[in-house]
MDAnalysis code that builds the backbone (N, CA, C; Angstrom):
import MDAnalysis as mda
import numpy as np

u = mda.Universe.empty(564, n_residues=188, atom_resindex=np.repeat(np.arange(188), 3), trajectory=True)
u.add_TopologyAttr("name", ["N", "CA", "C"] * 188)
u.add_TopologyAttr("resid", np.arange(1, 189))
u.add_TopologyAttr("resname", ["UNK", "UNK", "UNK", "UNK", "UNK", "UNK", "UNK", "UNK", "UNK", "UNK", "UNK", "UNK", "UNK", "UNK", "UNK", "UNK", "UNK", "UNK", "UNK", "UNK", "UNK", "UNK", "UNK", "UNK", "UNK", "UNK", "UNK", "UNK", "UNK", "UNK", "UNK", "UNK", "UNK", "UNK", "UNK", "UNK", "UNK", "UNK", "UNK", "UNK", "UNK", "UNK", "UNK", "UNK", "UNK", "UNK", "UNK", "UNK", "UNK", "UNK", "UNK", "UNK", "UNK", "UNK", "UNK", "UNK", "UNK", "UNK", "UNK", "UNK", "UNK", "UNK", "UNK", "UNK", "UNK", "UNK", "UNK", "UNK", "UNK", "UNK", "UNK", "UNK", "UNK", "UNK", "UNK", "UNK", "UNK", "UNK", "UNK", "UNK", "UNK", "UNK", "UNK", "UNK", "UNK", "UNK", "UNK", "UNK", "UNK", "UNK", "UNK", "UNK", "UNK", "UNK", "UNK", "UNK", "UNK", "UNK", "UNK", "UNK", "UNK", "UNK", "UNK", "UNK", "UNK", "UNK", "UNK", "UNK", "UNK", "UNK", "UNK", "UNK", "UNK", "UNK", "UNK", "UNK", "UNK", "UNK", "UNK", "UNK", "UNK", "UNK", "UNK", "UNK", "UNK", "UNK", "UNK", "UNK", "UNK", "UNK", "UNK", "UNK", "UNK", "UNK", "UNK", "UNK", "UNK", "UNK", "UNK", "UNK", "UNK", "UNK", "UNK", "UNK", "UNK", "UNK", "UNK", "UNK", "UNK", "UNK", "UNK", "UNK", "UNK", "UNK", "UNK", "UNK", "UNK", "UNK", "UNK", "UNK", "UNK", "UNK", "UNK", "UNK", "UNK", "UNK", "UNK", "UNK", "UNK", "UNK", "UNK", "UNK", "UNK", "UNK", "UNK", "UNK", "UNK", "UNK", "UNK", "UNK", "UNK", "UNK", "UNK", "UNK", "UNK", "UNK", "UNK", "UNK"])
u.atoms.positions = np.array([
    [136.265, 53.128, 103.036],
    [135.101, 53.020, 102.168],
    [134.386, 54.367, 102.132],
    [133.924, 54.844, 101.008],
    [133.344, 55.849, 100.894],
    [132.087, 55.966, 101.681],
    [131.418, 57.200, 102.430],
    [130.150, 56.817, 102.857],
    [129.274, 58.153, 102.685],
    [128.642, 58.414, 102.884],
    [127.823, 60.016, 103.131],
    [126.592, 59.692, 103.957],
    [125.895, 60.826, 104.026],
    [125.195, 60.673, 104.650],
    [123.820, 61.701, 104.053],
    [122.594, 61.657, 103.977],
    [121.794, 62.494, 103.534],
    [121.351, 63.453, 103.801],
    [121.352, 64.571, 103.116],
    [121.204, 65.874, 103.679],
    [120.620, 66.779, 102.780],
    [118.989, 67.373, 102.671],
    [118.361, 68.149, 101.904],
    [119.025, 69.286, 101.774],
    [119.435, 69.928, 100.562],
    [120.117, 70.768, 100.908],
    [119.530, 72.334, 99.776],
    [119.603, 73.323, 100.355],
    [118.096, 74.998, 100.028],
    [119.450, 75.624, 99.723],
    [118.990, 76.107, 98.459],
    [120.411, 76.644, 98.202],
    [119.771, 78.470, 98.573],
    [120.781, 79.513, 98.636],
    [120.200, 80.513, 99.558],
    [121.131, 81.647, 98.595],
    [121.046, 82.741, 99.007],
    [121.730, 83.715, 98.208],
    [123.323, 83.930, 98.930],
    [124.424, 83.435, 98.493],
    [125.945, 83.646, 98.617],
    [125.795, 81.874, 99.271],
    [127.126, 82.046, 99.969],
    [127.346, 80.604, 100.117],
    [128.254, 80.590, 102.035],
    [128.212, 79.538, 102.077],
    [129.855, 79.469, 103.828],
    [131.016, 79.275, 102.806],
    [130.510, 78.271, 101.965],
    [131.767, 78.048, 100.975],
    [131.825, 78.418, 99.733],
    [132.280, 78.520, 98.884],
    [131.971, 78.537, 97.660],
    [131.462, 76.918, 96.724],
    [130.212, 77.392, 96.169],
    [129.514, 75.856, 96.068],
    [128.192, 75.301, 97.042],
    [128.562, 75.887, 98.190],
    [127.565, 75.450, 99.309],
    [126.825, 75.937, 99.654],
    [125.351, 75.474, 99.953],
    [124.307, 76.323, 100.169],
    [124.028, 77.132, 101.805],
    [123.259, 77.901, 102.414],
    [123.330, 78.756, 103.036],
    [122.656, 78.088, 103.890],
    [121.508, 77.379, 103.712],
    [120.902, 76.953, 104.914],
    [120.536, 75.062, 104.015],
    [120.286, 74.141, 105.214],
    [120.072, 72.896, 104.506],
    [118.723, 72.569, 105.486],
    [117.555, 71.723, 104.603],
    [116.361, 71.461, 105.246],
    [116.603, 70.217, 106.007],
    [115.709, 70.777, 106.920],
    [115.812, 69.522, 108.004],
    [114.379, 69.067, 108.709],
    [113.338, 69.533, 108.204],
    [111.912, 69.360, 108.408],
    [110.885, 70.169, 107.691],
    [109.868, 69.204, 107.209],
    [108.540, 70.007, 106.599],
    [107.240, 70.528, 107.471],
    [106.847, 71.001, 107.974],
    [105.814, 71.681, 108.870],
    [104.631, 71.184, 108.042],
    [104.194, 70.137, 108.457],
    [102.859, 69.457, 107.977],
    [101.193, 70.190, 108.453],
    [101.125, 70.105, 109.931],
    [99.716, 70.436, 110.043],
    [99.949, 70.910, 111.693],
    [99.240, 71.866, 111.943],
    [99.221, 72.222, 114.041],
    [98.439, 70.776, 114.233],
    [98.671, 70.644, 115.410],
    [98.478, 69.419, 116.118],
    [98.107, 69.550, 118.155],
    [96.541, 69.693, 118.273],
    [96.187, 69.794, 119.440],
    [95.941, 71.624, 119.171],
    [95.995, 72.329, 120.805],
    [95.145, 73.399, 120.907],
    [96.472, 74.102, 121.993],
    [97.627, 73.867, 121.895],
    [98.712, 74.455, 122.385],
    [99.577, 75.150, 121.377],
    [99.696, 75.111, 120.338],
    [99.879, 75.602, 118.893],
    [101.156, 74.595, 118.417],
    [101.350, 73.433, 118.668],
    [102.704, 72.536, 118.246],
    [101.952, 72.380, 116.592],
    [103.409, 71.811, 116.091],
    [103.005, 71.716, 114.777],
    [103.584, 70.149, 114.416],
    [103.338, 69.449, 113.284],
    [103.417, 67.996, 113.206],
    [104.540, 68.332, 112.287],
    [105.753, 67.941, 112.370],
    [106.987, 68.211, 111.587],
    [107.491, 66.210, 110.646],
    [108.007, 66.381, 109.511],
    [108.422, 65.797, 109.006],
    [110.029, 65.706, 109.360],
    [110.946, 65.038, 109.219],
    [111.983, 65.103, 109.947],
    [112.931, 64.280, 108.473],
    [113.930, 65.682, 108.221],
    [114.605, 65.050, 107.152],
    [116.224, 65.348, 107.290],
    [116.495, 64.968, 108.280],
    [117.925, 65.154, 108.779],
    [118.246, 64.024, 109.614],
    [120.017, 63.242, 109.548],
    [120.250, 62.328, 110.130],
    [120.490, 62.819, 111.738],
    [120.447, 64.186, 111.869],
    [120.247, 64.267, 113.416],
    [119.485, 64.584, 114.024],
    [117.877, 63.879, 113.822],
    [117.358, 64.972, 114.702],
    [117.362, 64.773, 116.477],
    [118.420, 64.454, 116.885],
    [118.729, 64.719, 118.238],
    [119.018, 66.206, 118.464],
    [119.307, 66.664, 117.495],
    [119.770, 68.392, 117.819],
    [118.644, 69.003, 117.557],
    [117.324, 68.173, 117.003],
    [116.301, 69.610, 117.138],
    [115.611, 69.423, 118.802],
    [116.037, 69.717, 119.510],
    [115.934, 70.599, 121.551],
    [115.301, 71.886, 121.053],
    [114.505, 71.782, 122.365],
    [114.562, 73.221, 122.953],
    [115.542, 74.102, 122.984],
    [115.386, 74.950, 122.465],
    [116.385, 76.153, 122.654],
    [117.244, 76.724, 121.499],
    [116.961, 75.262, 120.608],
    [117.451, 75.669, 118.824],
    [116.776, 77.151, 118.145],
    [118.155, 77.511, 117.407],
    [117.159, 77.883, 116.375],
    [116.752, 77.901, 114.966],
    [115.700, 77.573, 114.851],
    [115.614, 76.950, 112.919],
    [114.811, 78.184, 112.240],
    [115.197, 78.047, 110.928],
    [114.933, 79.211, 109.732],
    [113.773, 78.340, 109.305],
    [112.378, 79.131, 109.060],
    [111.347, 78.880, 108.745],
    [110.850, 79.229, 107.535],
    [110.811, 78.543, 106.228],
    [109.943, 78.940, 105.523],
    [111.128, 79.939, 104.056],
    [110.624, 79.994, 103.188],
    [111.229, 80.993, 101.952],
    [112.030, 81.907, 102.433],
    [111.570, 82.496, 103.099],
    [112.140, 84.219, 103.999],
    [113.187, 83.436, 105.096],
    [113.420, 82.058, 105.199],
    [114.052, 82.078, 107.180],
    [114.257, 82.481, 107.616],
    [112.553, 82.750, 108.228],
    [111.941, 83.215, 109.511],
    [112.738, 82.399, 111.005],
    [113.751, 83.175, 111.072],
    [114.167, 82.789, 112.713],
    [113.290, 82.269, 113.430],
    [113.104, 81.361, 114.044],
    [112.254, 80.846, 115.050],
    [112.897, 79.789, 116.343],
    [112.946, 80.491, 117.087],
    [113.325, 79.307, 118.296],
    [112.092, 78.070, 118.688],
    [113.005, 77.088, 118.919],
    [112.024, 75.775, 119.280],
    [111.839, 75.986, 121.002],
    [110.781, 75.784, 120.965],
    [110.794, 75.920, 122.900],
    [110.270, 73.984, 122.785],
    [109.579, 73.602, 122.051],
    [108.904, 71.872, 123.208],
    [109.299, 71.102, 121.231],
    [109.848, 69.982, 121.942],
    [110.106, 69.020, 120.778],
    [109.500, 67.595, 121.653],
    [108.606, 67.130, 120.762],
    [108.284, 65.374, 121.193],
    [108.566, 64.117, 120.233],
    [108.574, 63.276, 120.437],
    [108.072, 62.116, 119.436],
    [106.333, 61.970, 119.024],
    [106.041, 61.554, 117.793],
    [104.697, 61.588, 116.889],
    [104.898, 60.964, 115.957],
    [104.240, 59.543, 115.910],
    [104.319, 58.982, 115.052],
    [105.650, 58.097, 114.128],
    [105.907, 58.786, 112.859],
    [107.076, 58.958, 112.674],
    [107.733, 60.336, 111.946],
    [106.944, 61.116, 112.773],
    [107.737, 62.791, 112.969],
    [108.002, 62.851, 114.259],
    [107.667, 64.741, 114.203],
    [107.537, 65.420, 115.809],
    [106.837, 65.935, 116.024],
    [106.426, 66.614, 117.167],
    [105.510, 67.761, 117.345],
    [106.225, 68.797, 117.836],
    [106.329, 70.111, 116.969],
    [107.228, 70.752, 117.636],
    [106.633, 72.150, 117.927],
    [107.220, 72.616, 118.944],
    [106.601, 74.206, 119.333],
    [107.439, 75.253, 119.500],
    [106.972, 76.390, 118.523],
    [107.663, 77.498, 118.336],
    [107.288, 78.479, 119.677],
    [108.723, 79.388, 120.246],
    [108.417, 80.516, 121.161],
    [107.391, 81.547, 120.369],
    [106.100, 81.973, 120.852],
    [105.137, 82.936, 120.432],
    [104.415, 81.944, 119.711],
    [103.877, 81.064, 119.181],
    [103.059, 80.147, 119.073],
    [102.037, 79.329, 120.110],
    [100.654, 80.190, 120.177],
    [100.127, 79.911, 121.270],
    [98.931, 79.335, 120.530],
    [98.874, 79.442, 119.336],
    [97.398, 78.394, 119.209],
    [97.463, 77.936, 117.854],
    [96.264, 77.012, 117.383],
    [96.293, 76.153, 116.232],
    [96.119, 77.187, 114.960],
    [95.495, 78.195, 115.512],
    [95.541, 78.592, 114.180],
    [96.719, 79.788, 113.894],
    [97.600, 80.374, 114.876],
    [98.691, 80.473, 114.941],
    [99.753, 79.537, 114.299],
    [99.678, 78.460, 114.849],
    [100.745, 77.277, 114.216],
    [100.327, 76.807, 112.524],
    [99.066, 77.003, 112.634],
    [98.316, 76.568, 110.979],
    [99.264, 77.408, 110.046],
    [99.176, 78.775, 110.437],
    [100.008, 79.215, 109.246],
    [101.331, 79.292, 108.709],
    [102.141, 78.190, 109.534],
    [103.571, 77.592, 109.136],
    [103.071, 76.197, 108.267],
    [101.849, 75.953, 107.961],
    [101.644, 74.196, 107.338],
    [102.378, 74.263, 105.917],
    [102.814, 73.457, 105.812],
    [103.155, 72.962, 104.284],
    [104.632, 73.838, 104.506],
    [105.488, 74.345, 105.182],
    [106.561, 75.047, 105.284],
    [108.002, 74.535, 105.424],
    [108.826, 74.418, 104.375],
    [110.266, 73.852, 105.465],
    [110.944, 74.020, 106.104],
    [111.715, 74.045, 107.047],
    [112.267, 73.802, 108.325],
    [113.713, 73.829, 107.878],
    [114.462, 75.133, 107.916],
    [116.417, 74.399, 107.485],
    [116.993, 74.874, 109.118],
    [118.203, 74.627, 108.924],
    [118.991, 75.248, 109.869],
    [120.145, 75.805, 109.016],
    [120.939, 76.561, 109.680],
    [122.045, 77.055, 108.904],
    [123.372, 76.433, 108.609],
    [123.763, 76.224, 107.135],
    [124.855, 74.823, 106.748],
    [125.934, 75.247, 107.865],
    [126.236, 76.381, 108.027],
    [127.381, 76.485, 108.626],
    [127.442, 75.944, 110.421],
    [126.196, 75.478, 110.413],
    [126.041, 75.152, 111.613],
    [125.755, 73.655, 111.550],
    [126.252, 72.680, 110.575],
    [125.696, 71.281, 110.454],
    [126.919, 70.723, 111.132],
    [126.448, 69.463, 111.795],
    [127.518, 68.664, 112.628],
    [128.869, 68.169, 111.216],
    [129.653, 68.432, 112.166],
    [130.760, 67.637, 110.900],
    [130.869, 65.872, 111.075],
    [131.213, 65.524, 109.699],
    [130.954, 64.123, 109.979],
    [132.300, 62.935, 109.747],
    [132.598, 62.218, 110.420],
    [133.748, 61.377, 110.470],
    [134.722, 61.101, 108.489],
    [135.561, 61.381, 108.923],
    [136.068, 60.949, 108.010],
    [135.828, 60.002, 106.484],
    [136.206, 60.484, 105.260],
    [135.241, 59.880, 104.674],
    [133.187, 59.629, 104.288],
    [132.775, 60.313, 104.849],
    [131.351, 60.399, 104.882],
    [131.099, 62.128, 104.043],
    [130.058, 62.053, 103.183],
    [129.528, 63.502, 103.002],
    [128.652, 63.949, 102.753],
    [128.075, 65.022, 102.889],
    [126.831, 65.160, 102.714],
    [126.426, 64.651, 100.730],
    [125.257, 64.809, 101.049],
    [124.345, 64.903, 99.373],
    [125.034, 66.325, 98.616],
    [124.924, 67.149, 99.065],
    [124.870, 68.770, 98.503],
    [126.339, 68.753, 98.124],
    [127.304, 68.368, 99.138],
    [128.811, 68.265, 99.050],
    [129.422, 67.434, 96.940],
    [128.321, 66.473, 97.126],
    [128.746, 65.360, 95.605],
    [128.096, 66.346, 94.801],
    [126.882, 66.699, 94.841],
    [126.385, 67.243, 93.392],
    [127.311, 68.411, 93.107],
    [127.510, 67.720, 91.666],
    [128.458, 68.774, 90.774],
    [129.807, 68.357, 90.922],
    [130.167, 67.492, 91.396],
    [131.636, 66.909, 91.422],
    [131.785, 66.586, 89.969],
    [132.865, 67.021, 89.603],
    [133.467, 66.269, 87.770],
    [133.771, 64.885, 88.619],
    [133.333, 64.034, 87.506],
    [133.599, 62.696, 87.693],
    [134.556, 62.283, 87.000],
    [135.778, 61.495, 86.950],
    [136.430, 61.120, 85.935],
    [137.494, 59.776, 86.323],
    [137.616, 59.199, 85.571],
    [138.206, 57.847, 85.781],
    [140.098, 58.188, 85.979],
    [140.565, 57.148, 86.416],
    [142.112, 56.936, 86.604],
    [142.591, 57.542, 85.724],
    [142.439, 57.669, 84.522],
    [143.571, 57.780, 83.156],
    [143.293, 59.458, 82.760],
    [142.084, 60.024, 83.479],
    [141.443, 61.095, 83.142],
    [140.663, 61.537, 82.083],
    [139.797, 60.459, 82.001],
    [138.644, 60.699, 81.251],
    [137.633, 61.208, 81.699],
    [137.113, 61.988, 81.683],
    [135.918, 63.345, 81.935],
    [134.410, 62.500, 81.893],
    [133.884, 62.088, 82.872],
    [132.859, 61.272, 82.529],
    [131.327, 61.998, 82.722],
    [131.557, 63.501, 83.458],
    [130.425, 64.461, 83.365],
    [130.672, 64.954, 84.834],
    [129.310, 65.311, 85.437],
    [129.354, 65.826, 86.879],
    [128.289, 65.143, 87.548],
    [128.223, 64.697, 88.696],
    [126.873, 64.232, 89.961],
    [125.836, 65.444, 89.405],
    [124.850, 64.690, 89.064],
    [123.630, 65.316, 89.031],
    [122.444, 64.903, 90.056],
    [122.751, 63.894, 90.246],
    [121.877, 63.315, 91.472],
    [122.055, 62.288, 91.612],
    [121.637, 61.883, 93.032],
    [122.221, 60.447, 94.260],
    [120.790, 59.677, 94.616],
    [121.187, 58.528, 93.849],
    [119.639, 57.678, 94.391],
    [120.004, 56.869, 95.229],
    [119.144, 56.641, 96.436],
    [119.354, 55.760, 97.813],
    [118.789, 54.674, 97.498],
    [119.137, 53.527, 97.398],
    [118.922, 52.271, 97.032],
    [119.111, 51.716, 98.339],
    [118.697, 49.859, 98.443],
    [119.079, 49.575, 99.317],
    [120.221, 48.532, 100.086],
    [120.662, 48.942, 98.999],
    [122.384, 48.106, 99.191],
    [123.140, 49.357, 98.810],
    [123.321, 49.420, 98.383],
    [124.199, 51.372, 98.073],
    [123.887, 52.602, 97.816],
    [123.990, 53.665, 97.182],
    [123.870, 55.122, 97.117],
    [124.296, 54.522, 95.286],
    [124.094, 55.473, 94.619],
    [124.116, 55.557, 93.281],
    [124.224, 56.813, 92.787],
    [125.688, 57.431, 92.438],
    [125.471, 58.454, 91.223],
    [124.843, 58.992, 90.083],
    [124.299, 59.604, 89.814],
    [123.738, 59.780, 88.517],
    [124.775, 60.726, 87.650],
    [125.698, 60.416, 87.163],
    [126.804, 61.407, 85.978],
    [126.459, 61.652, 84.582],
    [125.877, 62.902, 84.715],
    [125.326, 63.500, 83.451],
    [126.871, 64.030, 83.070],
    [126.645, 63.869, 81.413],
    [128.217, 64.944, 80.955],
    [127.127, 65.290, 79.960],
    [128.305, 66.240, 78.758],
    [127.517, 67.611, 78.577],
    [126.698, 67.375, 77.161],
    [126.630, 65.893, 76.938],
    [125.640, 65.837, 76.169],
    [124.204, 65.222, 76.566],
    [124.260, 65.179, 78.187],
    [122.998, 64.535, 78.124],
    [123.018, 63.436, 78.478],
    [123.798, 62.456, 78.282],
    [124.212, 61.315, 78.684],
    [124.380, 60.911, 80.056],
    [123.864, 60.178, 80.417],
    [124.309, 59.430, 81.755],
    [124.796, 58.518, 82.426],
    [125.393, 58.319, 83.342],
    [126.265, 56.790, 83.487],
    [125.703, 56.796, 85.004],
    [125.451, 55.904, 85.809],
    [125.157, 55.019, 87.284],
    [126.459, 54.750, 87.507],
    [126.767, 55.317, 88.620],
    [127.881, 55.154, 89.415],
    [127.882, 54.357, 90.752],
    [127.976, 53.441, 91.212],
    [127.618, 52.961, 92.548],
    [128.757, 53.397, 93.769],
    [128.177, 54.363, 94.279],
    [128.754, 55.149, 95.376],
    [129.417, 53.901, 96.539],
    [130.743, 52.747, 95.977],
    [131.108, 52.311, 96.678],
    [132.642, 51.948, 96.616],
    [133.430, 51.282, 97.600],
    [134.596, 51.474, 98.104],
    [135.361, 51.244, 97.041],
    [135.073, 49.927, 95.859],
    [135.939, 49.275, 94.761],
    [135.813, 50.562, 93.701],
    [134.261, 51.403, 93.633],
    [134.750, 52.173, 92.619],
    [135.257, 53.381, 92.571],
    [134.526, 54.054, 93.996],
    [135.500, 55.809, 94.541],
    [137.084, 55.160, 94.972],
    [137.619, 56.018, 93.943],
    [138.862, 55.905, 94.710],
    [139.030, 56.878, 95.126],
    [138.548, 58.253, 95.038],
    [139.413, 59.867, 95.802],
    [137.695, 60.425, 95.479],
    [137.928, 61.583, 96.609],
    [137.007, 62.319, 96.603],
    [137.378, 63.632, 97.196],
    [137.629, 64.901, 96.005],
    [138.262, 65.960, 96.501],
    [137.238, 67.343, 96.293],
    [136.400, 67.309, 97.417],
    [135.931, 68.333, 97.621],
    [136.427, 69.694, 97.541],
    [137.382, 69.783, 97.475],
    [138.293, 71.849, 97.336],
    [138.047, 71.862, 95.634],
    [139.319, 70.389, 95.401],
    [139.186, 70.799, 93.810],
    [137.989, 70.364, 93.253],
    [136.560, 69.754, 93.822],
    [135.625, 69.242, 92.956],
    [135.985, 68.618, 92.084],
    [136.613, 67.669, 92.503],
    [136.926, 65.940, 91.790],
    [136.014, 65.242, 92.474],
    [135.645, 63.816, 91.155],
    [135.898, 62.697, 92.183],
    [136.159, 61.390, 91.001],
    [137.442, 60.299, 91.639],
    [137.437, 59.796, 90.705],
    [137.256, 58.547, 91.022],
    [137.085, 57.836, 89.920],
    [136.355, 56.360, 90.056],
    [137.445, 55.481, 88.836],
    [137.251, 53.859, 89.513],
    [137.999, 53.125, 88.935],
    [137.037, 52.258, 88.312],
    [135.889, 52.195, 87.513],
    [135.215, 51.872, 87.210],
    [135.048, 50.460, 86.801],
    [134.269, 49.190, 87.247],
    [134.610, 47.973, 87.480],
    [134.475, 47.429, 85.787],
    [134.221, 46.189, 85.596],
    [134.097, 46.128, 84.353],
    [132.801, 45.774, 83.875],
    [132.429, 46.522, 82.310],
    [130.957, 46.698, 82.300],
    [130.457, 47.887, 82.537],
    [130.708, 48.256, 84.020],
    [129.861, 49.665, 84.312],
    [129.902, 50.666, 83.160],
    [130.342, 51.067, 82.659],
    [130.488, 52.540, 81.355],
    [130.095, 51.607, 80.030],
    [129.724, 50.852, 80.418],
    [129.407, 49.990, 78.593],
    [130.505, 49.576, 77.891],
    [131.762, 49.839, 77.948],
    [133.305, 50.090, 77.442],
    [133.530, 48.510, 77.320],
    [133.861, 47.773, 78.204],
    [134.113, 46.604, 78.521],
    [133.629, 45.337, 77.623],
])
């Protein structure tokens, strides 16, 4: 069964791959928090077990290198503290900032699963090879994931990112094709 997994993804100048962006976000820097200079982080990555002490995350437009020295639980973020961050109004001026790490450094994921960034722009096209456009965007619903396949007039078709309708998904050649049930394309 097809699966992925979600992943903000900052597209950066050149690529690891061709297609792929340079660094992918993984937290928003909301507000300093207390008088030690931690900052209240938004958390937009399926791992954040890897943001530890001792990481290091790209900060902000420029990614600004920054090592994490103290990570906690808050709420439903973190509080996290940068090395040389000693006070609130030190930490204040990362607020409103995002947080990536570098793609080439993202966990790889089991078979079948892929990121968000990986689908957008896949040509979509059915068994017989009909050209049905490219992933323009993935809505998270709560029974499946959903394609959005724009082709080049504008048009769009809902794809439901699941096992009966992906049949292949070829990331090198940027395919992906679908057996489309009946109904879905209006055709039927």
């Amino acid at each position: 069964m097809p699966r992925k997994r979600k992943r903000p993804a900052q597209a950066g100048t050149g690529s690891p791959q061709a297609g792929e962006p340079d660094y992918l976000a993984v937290g928003f820097l909301r507000r300093p928090h207390g008088v030690r200079g931690e900052v209240l982080m938004s958390v937009y990555t399926d791992f954040p077990e890897r943001l530890q002490p001792g990481v290091t995350l790209y900060v902000g437009e420029d990614y600004r290198q920054m090592r994490l020295t103290g990570v906690r639980h808050h709420n439903r973020g973190l509080l996290v503290h940068f090395e040389g961050l000693e006070t609130p109004e030190e930490a204040g001026r990362l607020r409103n900032t995002w947080v990536f790490v570098r793609a080439d450094d993202r966990p790889p994921l089991p078979e079948g699963e892929y990121y968000f960034h990986q689908l957008l722009g896949l040509k979509v096209q059915t068994g017989d090879g009909t050209l049905l456009g490219v992933v323009h965007e993935i809505l998270e619903t709560g029974a499946n994931d959903v394609l959005i396949v724009r082709n080049e007039d504008g048009a769009e078709a809902l794809i439901p990112f699941i096992e009966p309708v992906i049949v292949r998904v070829d990331l090198e050649a940027g395919e992906l094709e679908i057996d489309p049930l009946p109904g879905l394309l209006g055709r039927e």
